[in-house]
KOLNUVO-347690 format. One line per 5 residues: number of its first residue (from 1); their letters; for each residue x, y, z of N, C-alpha, C. Coordinates in pm, whole numbers, padded with zeros to 5 digits. Atoms other than C-alpha are relative to their C-alpha. Last residue first. Example, Ala and Ser with C-alpha at 12.3 -4.5 7.8 and 13.67 -1.06 7.14 Angstrom:
# residues 2
2 = SA = -00082:-00119:-00006:01367:-00106:00714:-00077:00109:00073; 00089:-00119:00000:01230:-00450:00780:00090:00120:00000
# end
This chain:
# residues 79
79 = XXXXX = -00146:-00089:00013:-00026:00368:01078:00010:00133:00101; -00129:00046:00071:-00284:00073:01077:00132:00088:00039; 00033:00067:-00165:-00583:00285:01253:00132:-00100:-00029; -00008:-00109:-00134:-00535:00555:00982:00011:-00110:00109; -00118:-00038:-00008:-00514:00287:00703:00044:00106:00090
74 = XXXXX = -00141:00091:-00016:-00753:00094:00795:00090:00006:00002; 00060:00042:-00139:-01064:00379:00773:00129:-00077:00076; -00038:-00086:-00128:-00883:00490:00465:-00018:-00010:00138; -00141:-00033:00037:-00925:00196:00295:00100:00090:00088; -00064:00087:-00096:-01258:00168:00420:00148:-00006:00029
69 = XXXXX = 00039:-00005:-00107:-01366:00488:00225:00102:-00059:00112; 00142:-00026:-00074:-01197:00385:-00093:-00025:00038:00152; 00086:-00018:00035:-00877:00426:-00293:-00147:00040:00068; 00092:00104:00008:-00573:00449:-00089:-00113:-00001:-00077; 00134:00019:00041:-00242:00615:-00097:-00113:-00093:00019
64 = XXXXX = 00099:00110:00006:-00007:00647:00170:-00052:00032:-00093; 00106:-00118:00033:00324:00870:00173:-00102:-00139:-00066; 00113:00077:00156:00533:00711:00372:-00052:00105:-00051; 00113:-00085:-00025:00857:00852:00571:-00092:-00058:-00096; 00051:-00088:-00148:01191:00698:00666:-00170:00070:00030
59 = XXXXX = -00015:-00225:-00009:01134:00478:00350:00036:00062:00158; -00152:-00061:-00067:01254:00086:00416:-00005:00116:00003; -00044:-00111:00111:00857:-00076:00337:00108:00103:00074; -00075:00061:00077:00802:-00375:00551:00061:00128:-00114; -00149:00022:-00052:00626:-00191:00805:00068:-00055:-00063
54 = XXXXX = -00082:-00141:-00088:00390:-00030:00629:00100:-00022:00092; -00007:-00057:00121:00277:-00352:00405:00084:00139:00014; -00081:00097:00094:00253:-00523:00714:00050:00095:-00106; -00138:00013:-00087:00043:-00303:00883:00090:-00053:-00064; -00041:-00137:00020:-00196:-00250:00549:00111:00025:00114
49 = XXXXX = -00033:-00032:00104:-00218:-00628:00533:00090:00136:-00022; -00095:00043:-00003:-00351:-00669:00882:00127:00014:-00115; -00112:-00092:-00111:-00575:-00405:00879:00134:-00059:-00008; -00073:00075:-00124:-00693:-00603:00549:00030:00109:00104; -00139:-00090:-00038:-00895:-00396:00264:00023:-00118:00176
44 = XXXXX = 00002:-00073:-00195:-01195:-00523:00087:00169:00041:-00008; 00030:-00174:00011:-01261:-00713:-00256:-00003:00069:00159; 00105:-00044:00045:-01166:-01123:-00176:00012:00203:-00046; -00015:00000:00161:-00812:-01299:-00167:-00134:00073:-00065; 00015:00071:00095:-00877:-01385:00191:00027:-00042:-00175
39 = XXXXX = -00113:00135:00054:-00674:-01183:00341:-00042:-00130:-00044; -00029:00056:-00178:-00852:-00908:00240:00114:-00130:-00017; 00116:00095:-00036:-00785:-00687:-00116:00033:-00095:00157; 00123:00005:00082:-00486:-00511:-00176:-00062:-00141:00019; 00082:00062:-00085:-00199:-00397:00066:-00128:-00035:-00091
34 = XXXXX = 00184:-00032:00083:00089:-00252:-00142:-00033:-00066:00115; 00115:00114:-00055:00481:-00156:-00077:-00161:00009:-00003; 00171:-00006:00003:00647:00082:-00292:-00038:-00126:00095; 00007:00078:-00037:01042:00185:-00214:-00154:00002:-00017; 00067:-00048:-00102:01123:00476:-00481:-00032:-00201:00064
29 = XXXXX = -00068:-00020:-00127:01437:00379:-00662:-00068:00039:00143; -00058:00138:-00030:01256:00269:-01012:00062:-00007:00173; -00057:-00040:-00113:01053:00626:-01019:00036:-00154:00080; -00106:-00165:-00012:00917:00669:-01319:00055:00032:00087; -00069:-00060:00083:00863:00288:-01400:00079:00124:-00020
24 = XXXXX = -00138:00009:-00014:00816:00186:-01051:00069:00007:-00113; -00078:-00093:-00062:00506:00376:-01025:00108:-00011:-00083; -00018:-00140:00124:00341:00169:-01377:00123:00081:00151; -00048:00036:00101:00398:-00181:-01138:00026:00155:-00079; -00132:-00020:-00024:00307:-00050:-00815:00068:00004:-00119
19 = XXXXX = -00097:-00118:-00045:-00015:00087:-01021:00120:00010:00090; -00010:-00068:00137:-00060:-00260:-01132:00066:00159:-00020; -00138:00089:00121:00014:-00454:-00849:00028:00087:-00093; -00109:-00067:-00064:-00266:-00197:-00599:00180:-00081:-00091; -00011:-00168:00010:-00501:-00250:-00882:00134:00067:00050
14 = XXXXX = -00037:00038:00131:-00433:-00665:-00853:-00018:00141:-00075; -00178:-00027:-00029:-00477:-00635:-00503:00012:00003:-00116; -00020:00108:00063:-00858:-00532:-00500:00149:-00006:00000; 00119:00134:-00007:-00958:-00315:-00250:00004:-00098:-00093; 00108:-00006:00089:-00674:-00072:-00240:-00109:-00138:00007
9 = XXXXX = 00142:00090:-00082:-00432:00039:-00015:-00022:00012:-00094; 00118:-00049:00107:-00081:00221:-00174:-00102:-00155:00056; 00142:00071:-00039:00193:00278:00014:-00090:00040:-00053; 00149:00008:00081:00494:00445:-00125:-00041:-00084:00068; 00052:00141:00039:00881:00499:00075:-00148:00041:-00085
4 = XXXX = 00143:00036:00007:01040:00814:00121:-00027:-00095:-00058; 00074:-00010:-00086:01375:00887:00264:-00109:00006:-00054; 00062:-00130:00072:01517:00596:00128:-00084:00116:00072; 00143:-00013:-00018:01745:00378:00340:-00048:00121:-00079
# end
């Protein structure tokens, strides 16, 4: 197990892909899990998503990012 995992919220998923994508260039061994956009497939942020996304990820410890407001709103009540 690693002791730090990545989380990264964002309101579109295809932001939170992209910057997993560039992380895991400088840092192939870090664990990233994402949460982007609802669960529809629209612009927003899931609660459900951002649980998920935090429990599926093997770190002992996260370190969250998120972009917007809501983001944060979800991801405090999430974790």
């Amino acid at each position: 197990m690693s002791e730090f995992g990545v989380l990264l919220v964002s309101h579109v998923s295809q932001i939170a892909e992209g910057i997993r994508t560039l992380l895991k260039e400088a840092a192939p061994d870090v664990p990233i899990t994402i949460a982007g956009g609802t669960d529809d497939g629209d612009v927003g942020t899931s609660f459900e998503k951002i649980q998920a996304a935090a429990a599926d990820n093997p770190g002992e410890r996260l370190l969250a990012f998120y972009d917007l407001g809501s983001s944060k709103m979800n991801l405090s009540r999430a974790c």
